[in-house]
VEXZA-162678 format. One line per 2 residues: number of its first residue (from 1); their letters; for each residue z, x, y of C-alpha. Coordinates in nm, 4 decimals, padded with zeros to 6 digits. Example, Ala and Ser with C-alpha at 12.3 -4.5 7.8 and 13.67 -1.06 7.14 Angstrom:
2
1> as> 00.7800:01.2300:-00.4500  00.7140:01.3670:-00.1060
//
This chain:
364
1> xx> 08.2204:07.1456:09.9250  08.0039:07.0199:09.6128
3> xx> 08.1664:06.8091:09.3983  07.9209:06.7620:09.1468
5> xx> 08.1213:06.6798:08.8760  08.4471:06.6608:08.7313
7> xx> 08.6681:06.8187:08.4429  08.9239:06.5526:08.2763
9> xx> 09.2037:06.7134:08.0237  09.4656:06.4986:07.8718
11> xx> 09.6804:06.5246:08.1643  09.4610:06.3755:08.4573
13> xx> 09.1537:06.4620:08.6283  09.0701:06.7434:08.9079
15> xx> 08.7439:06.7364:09.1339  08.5590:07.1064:09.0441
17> xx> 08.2851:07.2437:09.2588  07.9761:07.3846:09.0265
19> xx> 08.0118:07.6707:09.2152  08.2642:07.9588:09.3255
21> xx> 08.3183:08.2571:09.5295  08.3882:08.5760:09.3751
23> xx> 08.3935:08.9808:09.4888  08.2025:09.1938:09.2611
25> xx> 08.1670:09.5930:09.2638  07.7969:09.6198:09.3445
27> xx> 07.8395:09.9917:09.2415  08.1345:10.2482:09.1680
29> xx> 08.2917:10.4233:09.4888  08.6513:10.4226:09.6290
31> xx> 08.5154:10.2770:09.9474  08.6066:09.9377:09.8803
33> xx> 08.4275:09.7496:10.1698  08.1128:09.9795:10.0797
35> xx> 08.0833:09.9247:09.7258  08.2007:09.5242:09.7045
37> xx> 08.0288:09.2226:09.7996  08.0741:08.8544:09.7886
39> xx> 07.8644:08.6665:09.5560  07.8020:08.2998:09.4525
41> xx> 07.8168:08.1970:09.1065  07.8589:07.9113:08.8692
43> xx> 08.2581:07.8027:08.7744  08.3495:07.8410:08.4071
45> xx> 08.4863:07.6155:08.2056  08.7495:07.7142:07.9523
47> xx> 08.7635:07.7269:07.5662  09.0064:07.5431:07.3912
49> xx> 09.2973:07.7681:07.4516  09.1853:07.8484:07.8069
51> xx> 09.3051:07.7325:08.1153  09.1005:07.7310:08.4203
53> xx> 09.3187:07.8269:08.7534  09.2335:07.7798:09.0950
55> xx> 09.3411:08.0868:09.2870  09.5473:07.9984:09.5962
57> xx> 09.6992:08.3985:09.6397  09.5406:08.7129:09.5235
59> xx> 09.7391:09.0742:09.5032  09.5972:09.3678:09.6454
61> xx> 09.6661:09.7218:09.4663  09.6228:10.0967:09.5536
63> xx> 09.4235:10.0422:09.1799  09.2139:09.8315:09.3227
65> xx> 08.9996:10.1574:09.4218  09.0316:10.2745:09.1039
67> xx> 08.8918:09.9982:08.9270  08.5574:09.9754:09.2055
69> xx> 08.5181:10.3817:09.1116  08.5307:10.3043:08.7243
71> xx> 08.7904:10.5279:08.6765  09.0157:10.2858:08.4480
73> xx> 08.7031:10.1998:08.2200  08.3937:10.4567:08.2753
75> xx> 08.2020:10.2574:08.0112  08.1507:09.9624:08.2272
77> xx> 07.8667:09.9737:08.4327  07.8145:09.7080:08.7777
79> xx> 07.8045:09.4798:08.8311  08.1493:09.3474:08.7591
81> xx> 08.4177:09.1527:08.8929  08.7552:09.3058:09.0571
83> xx> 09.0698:09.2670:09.1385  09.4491:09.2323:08.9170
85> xx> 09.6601:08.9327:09.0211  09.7023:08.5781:09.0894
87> xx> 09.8538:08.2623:09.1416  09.7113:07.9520:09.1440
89> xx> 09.7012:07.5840:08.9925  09.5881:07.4777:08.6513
91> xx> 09.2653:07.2537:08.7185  09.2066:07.2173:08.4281
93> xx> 09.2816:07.2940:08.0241  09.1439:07.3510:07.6671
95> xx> 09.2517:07.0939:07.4073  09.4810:07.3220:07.2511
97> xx> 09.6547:07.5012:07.5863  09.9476:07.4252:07.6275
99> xx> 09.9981:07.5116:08.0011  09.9638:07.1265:08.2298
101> xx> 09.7290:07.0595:08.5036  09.8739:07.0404:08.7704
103> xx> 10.0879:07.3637:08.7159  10.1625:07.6662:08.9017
105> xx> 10.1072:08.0060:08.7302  10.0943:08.3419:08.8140
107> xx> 09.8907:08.5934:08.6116  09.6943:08.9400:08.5856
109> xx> 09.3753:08.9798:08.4698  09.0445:09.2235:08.5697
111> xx> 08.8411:09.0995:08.7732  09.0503:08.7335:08.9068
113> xx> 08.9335:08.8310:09.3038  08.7667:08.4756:09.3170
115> xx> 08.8354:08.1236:09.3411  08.8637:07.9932:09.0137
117> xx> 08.9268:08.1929:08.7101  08.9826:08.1272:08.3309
119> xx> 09.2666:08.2697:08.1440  09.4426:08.2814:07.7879
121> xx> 09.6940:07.9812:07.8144  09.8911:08.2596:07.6584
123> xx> 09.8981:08.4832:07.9283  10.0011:08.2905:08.2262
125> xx> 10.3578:08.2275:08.3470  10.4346:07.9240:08.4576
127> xx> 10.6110:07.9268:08.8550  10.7738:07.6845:08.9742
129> xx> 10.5901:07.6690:09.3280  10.3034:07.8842:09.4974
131> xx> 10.5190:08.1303:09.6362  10.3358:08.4532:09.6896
133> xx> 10.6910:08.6257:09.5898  10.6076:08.5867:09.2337
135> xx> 10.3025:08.7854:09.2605  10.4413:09.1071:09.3463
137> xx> 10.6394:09.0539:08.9537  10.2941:09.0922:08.7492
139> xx> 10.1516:09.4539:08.8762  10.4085:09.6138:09.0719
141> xx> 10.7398:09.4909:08.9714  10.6643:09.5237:08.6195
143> xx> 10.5447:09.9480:08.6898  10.8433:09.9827:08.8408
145> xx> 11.1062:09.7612:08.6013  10.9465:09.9385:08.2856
147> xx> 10.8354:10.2284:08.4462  11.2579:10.3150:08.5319
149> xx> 11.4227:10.1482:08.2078  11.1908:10.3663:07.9728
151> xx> 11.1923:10.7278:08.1301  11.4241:10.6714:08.4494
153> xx> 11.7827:10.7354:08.2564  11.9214:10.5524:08.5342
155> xx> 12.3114:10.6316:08.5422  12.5650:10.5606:08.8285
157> xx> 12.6027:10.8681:09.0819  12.2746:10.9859:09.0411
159> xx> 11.9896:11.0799:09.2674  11.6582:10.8514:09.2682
161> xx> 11.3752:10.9824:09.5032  11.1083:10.6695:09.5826
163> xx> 10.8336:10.7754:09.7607  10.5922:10.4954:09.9726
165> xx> 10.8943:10.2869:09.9366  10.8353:10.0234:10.1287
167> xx> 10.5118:09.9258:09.9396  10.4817:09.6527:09.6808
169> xx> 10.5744:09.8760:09.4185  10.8504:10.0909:09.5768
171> xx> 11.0573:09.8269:09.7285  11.1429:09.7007:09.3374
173> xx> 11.2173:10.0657:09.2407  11.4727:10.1244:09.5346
175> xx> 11.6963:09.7820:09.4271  11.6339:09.8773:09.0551
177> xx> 11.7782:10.1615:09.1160  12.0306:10.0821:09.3533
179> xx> 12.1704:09.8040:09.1446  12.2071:10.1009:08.8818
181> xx> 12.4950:10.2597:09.1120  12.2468:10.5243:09.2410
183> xx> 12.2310:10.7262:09.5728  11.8309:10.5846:09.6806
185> xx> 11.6301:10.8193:09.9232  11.3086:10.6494:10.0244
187> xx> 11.0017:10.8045:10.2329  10.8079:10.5948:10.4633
189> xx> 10.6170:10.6121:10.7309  10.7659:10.4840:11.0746
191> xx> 11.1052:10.3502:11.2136  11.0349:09.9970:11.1164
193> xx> 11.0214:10.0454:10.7630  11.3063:10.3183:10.7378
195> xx> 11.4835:09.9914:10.9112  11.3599:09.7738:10.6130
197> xx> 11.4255:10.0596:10.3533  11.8271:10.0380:10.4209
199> xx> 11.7836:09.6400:10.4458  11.7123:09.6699:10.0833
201> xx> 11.9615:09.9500:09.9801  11.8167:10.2624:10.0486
203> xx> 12.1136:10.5129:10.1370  11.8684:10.7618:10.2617
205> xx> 11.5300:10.7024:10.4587  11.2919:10.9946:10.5211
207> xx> 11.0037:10.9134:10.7832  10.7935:11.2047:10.7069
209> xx> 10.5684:11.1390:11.0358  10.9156:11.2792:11.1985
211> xx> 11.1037:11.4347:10.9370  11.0284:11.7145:10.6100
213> xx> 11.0618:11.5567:10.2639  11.1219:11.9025:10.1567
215> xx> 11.3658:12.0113:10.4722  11.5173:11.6899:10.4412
217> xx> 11.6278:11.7443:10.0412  11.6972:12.1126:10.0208
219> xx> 11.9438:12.0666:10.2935  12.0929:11.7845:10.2039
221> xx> 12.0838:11.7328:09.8436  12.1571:12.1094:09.7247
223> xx> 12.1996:12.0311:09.3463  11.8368:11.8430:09.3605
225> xx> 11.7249:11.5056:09.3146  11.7632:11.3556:08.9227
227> xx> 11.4925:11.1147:08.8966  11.2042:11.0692:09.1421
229> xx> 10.9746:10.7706:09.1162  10.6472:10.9304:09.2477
231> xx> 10.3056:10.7021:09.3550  10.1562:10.9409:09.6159
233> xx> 10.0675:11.2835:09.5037  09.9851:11.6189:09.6749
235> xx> 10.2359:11.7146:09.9543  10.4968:11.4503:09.8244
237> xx> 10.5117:11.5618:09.4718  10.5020:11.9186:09.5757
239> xx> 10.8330:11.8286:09.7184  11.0145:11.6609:09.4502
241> xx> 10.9111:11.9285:09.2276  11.0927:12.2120:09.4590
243> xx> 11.3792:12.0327:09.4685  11.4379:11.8357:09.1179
245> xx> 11.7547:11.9000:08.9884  11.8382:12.0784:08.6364
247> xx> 11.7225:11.7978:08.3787  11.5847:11.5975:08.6109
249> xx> 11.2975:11.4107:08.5854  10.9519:11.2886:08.7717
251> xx> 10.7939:10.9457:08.7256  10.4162:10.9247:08.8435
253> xx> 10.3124:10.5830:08.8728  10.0197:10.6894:09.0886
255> xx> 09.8553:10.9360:09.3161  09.7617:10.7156:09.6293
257> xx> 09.6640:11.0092:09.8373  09.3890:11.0984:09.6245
259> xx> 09.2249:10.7593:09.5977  09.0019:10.7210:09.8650
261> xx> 08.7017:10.9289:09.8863  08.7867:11.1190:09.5385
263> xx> 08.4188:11.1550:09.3822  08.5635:11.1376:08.9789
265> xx> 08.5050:10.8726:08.7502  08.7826:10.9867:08.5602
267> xx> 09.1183:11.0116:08.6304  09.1233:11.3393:08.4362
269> xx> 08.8920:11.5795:08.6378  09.0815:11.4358:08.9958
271> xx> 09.1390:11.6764:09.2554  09.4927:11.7388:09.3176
273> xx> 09.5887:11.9415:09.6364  09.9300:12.1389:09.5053
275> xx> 10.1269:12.4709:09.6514  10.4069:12.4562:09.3927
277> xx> 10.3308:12.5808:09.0212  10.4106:12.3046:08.8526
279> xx> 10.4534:12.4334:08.4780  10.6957:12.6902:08.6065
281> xx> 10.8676:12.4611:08.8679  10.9203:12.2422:08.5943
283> xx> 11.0747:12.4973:08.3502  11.3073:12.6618:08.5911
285> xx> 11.4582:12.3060:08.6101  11.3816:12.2204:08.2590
287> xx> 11.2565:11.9272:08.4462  11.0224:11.6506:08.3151
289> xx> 10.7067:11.4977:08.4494  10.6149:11.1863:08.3035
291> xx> 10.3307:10.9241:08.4081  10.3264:10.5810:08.3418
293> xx> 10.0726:10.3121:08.3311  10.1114:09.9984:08.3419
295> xx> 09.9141:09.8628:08.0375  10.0729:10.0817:07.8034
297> xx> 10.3892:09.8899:07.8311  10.2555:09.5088:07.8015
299> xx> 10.4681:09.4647:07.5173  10.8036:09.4331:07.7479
301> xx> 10.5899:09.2715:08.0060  10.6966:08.9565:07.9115
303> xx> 11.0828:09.0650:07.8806  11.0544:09.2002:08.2295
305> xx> 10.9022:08.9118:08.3772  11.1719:08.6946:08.2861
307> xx> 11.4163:08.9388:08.3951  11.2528:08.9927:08.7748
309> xx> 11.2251:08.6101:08.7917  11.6044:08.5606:08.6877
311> xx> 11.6573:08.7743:08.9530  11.5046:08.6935:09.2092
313> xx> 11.6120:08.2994:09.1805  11.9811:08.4499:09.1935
315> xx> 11.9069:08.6176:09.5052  12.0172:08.9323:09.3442
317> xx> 11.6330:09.0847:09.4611  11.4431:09.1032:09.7327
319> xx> 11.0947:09.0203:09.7426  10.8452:09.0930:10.0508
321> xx> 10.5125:09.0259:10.0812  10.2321:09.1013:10.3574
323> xx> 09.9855:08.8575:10.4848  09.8537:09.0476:10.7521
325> xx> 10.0363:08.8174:10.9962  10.0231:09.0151:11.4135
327> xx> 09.7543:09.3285:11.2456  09.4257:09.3672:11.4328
329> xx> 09.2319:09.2313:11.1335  09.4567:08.9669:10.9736
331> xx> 09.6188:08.7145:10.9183  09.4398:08.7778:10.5355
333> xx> 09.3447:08.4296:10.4654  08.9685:08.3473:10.2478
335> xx> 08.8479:08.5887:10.0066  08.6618:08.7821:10.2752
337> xx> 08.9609:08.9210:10.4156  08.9974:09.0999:10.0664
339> xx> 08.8718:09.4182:10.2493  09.0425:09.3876:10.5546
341> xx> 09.3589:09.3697:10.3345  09.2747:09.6831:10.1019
343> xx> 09.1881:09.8670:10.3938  09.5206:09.8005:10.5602
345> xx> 09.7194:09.8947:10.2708  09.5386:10.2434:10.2829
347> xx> 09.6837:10.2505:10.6388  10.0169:10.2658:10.5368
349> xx> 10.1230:09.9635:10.7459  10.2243:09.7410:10.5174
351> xx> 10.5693:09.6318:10.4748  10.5884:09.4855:10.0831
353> xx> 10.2916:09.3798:09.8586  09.9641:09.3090:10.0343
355> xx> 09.8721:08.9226:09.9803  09.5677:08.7282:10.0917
357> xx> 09.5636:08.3721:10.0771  09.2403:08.1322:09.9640
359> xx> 09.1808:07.8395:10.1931  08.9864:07.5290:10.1202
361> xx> 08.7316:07.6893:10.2719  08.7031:07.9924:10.0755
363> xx> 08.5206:07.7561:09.7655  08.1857:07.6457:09.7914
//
């Protein structure tokens, strides 16, 4: 590793290589492995209310496509830098942050899939330690904590519908919802996870590699589901719409299914494979269907944050994360396992947010 010189702050001294790792989107695709590559370039030093972090666990995301294909900005041309989420340690800090060196903080920013990045003092949260649990707060327990408490209505005795809900994201909309006094039906996609699903308070699990979402609801739940929380698109929103109750309502936090390969730009013109008219479904049920993304709600971010982490301290949540640990191509440790770990996300193996971990090794 080059040492070749140093960065003092008021707090003490850390040894910082001149240069860093960092994965950059060469050109815009969904193919992640295709389109990225690994690149060498110099670390930056912060401004005065800057901190500069050095990454220890990065978050993968089904978005993570979305940002390589340009879809979330079309105005930004490659190369650029990718990737949401962090945590690391503060190496080092402007005169006027007010975030320590030494300290562990968790944040979300384009582009932080490398080993040292510099952030608004501002933005960070502070952690206690490195656990990876308090990544999964900053993307996907924030879509689903704001996502529910602005258009979920969540009352005891109703229905809640969480599909791919044992990924990062669904496994904080199934306890969100159960700890509202809710009846939670989660989809999946093999025994183990249905297993994991009622571990966490699902009252219903729905393998649909053995069972029909839409079988499985019109039998059982005649009257129709009240809210569903919806991240993967074509057959499995067909299905909530045929069987949403009257008033109920549909949350789209996503459309996973249509991700990979989808030629757009623009999340607009995206394909969307449907049997159901929608518009009518929708009015026969005077039913709702309402999207969410993230960024438009950053100004409870902070709110939610706190209340995740209160939480999760009390042991009143359950937080899982997924290193890769006995998969073919894991465990995800150094940023080239980055691909491995979107790619197994796309599999539908994991069990809880997808984390890779940066070694020593990983810097230059």
């Amino acid at each position: 590793m080059d040492y070749s010189y140093t960065q003092v702050d008021r707090m003490g001294s850390r040894l910082i290589p001149v240069k860093m790792r960092q994965i950059i989107a060469k050109k815009l695709g969904s193919n992640f492995r295709d389109v990225t590559e690994i690149v060498e370039t110099a670390v930056p030093s912060p401004g005065p209310n800057e901190i500069l972090v050095k990454n220890r666990f990065l978050g993968i995301n089904a978005s993570d496509i979305n940002y390589t294909s340009g879809r979330y900005d079309p105005t930004r041309k490659p190369p650029f830098p990718v990737g949401f989420e962090a945590i690391g340690e503060v190496v080092t800090a402007g005169p006027e942050a007010k975030t320590k060196v030494g300290q562990n903080v968790v944040y979300s920013k384009f582009g932080c899939f490398k080993d040292y990045e510099v952030v608004d003092d501002k933005s960070v949260m502070p952690i206690p330690t490195s656990d990876p649990a308090y990544l999964t707060f900053m993307v996907s327990g924030l879509t689903a904590s704001i996502a529910l408490e602005k258009n979920g209505d969540l009352l005891p005795g109703k229905t809640v519908l969480v599909t791919a809900a044992a990924g990062g994201t669904g496994q904080f909309a199934v306890q969100i919802a159960k700890q509202a006094g809710c009846h939670v039906i989660g989809t999946c996609s093999n025994d183990d996870k249905a297993q994991f699903l009622k571990s966490i308070g699902c009252d219903r699990t729905v393998n649909y590699k053995k069972e029909n979402l839409t079988d499985v609801l019109s039998k059982e739940y005649p009257k129709g589901v009240d809210v569903v929380y919806e991240s993967v698109g074509n057959e499995m929103l067909d299905a909530a719409v045929k069987n949403l109750a009257i008033f109920g309502r549909i949350i789209v936090i996503g459309s996973i299914s249509n991700y990979e390969g989808a030629k757009s730009e623009d999340f607009s013109t995206m394909e969307h494979s449907s049997k159901v008219n929608i518009p009518l479904s929708l009015l026969a049920k005077s039913g709702s269907l309402i999207g969410f993304f993230l960024p438009h709600g950053r100004k409870e971010s902070s709110r939610h944050l706190q209340l995740l982490t209160s939480q999760y301290l009390q042991g009143k949540l359950k937080v899982f994360t997924d290193k890769g640990v006995g998969v073919p191509t894991g465990p995800f440790i150094g940023l080239d396992k980055v691909v491995d770990a979107v790619e197994y996300m796309y599999s539908r193996g994991n069990v809880g947010k997808v984390v890779v971990e940066l070694n020593e090794k990983s810097a230059l």
